[in-house]
Every structure is written in C-alpha cells, then in structure tokens.
N, C-alpha and C positions, 0 to 999 in steps of 0.2 A: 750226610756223608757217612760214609761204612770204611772203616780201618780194619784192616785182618794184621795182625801179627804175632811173630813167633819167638818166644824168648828160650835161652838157652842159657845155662849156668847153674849154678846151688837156686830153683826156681820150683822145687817139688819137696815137700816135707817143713816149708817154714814159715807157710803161712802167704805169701805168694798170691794165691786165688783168691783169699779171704780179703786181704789188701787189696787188690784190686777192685774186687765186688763192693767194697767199703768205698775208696775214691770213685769209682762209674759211679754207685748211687747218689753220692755227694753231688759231681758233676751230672745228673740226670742226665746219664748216660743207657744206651740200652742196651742188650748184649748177653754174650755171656766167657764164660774161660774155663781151659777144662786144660787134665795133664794129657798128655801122649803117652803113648809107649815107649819112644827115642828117649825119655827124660827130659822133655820140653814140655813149653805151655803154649797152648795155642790160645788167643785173641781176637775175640770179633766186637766190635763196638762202633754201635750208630749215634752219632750227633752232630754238632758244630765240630770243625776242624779246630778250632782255640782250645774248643775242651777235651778233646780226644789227644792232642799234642801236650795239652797239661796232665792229661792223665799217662803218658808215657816219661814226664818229666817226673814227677811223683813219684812212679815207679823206680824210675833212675837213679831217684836219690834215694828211697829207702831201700833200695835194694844194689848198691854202688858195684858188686861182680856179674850182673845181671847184662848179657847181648842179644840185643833184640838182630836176630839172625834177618826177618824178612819183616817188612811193612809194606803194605798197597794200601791206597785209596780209590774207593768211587765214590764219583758224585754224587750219581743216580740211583744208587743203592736205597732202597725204600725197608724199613727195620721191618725183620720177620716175627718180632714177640716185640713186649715191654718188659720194662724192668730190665734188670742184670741180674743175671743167675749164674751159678758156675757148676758145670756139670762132670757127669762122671766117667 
C-alpha cells in the first residue's frame, strides 16, 4: 500500500525529515520525504497499512503542532525504490 501525505506546521528546520527517515526505516518502510517550497513536507511511504498509520502516529506525538493537511492511500501502488530516503 503507498500513503502520500502532506504535513504543515513548524515541519522544516527541526529535524522533521530526519525523524521520519528514522521511524520508515525502523518500520521497513519504503519511501522518501522531502521539504516544498510552501514550508511543508511532502510524504510518500510503501508498506502495510498498520505501519504506515503507525508511522503517522509517531510523527504526531513527537511532533504534537504538526497537520497533516492531506493523506491518500492506494492499494495497488507497487514501491518505485527501496529504502527511505529524504530528498532535496
């Protein structure tokens, strides 16, 4: 399953991407996260739906001013790389 989502709040300068890449790799997650220009972050992450959901709970609590503005899922979504990376 592929999750895209997009967080908005204090989410660029604190550490953010690095956290994330840290939980995906934990949860073998695959994926990656990168900042926008708007001052958001964008989210793309292939796995199980349990650990992609945990990985948005994660985020939630270490980061408690943090709004994940949009989330989709596909089923079908087949991962275009391994690993999680966070790009630039």
């Amino acid at each position: 399953m592929q999750m895209e989502a997009t967080f908005k709040g204090r989410v660029q300068g604190v550490g953010f991407r690095a956290t994330t890449q840290m939980i995906a790799r934990k949860l073998k997650l695959c994926g990656s996260v990168r900042n926008l220009k708007d001052g958001s972050v964008e989210l793309i992450a292939h796995g199980l739906k349990i650990d992609l959901e945990q990985l948005l709970k994660e985020l939630k609590e270490l980061f408690p001013g943090v709004v994940v503005e949009q989330i989709s899922y596909k089923s079908n979504a087949a991962p275009v790389e391994s690993g999680f990376s966070i790009l630039s």
